[in-house]
C-alpha positions as CSV (number, residue, x, y, z in Angstrom):
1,X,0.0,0.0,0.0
2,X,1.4,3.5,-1.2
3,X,0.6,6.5,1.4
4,X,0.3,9.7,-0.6
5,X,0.9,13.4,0.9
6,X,-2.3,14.9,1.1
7,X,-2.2,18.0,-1.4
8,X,-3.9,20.0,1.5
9,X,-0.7,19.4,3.7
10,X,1.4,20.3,1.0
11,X,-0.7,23.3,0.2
12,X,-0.2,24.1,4.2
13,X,3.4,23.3,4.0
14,X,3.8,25.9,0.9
15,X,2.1,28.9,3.2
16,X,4.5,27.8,6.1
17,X,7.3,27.9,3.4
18,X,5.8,31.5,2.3
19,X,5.4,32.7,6.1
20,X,8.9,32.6,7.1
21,X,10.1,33.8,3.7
22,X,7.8,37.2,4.9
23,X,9.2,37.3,8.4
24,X,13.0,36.5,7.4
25,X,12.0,39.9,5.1
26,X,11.5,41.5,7.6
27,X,13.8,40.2,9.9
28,X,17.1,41.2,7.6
29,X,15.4,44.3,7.2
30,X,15.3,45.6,10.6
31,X,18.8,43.7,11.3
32,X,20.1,45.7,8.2
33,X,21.2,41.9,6.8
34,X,21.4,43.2,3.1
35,X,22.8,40.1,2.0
36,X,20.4,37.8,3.3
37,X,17.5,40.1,2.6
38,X,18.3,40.1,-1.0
39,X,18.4,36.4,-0.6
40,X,14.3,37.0,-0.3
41,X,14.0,37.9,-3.9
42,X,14.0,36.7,-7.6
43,X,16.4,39.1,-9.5
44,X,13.8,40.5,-11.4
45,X,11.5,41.2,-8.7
46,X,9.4,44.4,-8.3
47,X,8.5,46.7,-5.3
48,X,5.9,49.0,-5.1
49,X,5.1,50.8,-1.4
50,X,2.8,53.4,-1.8
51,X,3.8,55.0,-4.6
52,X,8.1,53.9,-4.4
53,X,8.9,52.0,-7.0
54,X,11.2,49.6,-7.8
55,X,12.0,47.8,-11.0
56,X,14.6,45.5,-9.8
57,X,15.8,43.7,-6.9
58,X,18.9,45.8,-6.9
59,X,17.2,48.9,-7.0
60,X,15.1,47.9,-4.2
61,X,18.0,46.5,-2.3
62,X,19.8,49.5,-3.3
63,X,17.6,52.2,-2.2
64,X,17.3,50.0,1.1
65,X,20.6,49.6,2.4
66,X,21.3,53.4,1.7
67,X,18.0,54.2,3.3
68,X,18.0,52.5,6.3
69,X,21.6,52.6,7.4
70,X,23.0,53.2,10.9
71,X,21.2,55.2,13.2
72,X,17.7,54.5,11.9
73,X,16.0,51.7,14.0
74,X,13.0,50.6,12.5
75,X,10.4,47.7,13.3
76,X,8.5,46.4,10.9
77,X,5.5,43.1,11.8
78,X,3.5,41.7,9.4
79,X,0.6,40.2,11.0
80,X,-2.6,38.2,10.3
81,X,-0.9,36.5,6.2
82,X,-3.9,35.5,3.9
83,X,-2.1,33.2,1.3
84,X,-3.0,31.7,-1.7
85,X,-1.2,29.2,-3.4
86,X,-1.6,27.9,-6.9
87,X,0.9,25.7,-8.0
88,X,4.5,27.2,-8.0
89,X,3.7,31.0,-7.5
90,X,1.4,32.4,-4.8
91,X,-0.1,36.0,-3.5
92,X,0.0,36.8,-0.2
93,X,-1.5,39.2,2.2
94,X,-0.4,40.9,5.3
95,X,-1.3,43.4,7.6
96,X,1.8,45.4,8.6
97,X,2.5,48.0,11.6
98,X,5.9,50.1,11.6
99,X,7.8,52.4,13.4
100,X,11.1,54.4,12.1
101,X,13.1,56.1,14.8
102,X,15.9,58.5,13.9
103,X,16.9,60.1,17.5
104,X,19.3,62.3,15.2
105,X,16.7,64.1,14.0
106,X,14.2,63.5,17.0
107,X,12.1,62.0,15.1
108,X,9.8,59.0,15.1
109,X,7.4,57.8,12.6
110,X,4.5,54.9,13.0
111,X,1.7,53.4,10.9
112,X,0.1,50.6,9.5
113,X,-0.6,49.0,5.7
114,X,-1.7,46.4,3.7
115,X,0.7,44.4,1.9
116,X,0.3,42.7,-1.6
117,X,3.1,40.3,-2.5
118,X,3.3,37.7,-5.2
119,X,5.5,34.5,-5.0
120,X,7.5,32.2,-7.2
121,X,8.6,28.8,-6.2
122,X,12.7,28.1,-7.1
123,X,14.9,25.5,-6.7
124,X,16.0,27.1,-3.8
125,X,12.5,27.4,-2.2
126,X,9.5,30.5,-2.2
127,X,11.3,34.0,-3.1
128,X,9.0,36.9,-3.9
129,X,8.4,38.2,-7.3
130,X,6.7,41.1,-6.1
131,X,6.4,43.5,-3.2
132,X,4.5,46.2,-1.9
133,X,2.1,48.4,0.2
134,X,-1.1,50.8,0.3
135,X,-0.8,52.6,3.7
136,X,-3.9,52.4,5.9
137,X,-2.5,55.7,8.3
138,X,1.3,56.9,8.7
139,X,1.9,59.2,12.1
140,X,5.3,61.5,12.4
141,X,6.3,63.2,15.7
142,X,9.3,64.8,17.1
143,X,11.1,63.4,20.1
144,X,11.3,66.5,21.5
145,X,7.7,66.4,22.0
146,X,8.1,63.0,24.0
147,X,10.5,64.4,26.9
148,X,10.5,61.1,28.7
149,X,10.9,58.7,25.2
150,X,14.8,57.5,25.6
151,X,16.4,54.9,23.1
152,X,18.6,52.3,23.9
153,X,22.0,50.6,21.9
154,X,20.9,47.3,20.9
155,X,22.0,45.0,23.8
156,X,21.7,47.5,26.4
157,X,19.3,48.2,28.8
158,X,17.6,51.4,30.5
159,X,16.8,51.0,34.2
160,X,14.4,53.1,36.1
């Protein structure tokens, strides 16, 4: 007797597979891990965040890493991933919140978007094809307007 996979556990494996392909994204993003962040992408891929585009995955990476160098701490969480998979590509949505902080400038920025991305299945596993946002709300303020809001150094620890 011959067991088969079920194509509904494959189907849940492929949106596990997709899942941590978001969150390393995001991850290497906020770790500043350019290498492994372009790892996330075909070469031809596409971004599109509300209204910044990309044609390529160098430009994206590119603008990226010049972007979001050192001291800008940012946080991004995609939450609540609606995926649909058809075969080897897939489109996937995600609810994300953000916050930029650039204490050089006392300034912070948070809000909140829906993501759109599209998926392609490789050799070396899911990578995304395409990328992008539509912002829901996007809130600035200035530190200096938050006397007691104090950043930390990665690794270290305020205490009160």
């Amino acid at each position: 007797m011959t067991q088969t996979t079920s194509p509904r556990i494959d189907l849940q494996d492929d949106r596990d597979a997709i899942a941590r392909l978001k969150y390393r994204y995001l991850r290497t993003l906020d770790t500043k891990q350019w290498d492994a962040f372009e790892e996330c992408f075909l070469p031809e891929a596409t971004g599109d965040y509300n209204g910044l585009t990309f044609a390529s995955r160098d430009e994206l990476v590119g603008y990226m890493r010049a972007q979001l160098g050192e001291g800008l701490i940012t946080l991004h969480q995609a939450h609540h991933p609606e995926i649909e998979v058809d075969g080897d590509t897939a489109i996937g949505h995600w609810y994300l919140q953000d916050k930029v902080i650039v204490e050089a400038f006392r300034f912070m920025l948070e809000g909140a978007a829906l993501y759109e991305d599209r998926y392609v299945r490789t050799p070396d596993g899911w990578r995304i094809a395409h990328t992008g946002y539509r912002r829901t709300y996007e809130a600035t303020m200035s530190l200096d307007d938050l006397p007691s809001f104090k950043v930390s150094a990665p690794g270290t620890h305020t205490h009160v």
